[in-house]
C-alpha positions in Angstrom: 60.2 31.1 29.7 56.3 30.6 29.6 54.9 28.3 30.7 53.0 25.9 28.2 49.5 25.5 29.6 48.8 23.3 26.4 50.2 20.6 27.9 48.1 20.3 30.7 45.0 18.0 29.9 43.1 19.7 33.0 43.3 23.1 31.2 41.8 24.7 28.6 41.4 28.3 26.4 38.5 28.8 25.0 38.3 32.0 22.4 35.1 34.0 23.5 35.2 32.8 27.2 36.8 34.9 30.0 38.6 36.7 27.2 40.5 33.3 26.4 41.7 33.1 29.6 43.3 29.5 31.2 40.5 27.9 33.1 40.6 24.6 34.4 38.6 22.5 32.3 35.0 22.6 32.2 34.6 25.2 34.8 35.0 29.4 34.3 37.8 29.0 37.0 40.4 31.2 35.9 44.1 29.0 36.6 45.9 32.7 37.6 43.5 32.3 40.4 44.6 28.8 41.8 48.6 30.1 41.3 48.1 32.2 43.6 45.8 31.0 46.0 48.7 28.4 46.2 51.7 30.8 46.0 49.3 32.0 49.3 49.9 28.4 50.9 46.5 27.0 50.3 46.3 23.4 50.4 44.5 21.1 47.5 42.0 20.4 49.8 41.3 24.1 51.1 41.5 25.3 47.0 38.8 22.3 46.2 36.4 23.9 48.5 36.8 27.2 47.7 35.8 26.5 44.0 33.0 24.7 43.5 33.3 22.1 40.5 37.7 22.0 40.5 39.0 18.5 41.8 42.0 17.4 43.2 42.9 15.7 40.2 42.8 19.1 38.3 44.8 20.7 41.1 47.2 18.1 41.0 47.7 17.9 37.1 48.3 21.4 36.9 50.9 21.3 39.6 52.5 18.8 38.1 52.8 20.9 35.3 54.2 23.4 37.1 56.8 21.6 39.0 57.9 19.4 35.5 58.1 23.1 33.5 60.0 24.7 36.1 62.2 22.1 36.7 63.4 21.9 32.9 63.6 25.8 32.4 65.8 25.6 35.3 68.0 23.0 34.4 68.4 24.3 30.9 70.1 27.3 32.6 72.5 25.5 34.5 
């Protein structure tokens, strides 16, 4: 199962920019980036710094989305 970025508010896909890549929105911050900068064990606070122009909020919406996505898929397979 893919995940559905759409659903994500602090995301976005823009045709023409980083080849349509998921960014988080208004920045060129690529979202493959922040996966696994937190599969790495970075912290919100720690990612925040690193990239210059992501909040927490962003971080935290998009984990969200992550943890509500996974959570279905897996439960759907139960």
């Amino acid at each position: 199962m893919a995940l559905d970025w759409s659903k994500c508010s602090a995301l976005e896909s823009v045709p023409g920019e980083l080849s349509g890549a998921w960014v988080f929105r208004g920045t060129r911050i690529p979202v493959l980036a922040v996966f696994e900068n937190l599969e790495d064990g970075l912290s919100i606070d720690e990612l925040v710094a690193l990239y210059d122009g992501l909040t927490r909020e962003q971080v935290k919406g998009f984990d969200l989305l992550l943890t509500t996505q996974t959570t279905t898929f897996l439960t759907s397979r139960a």
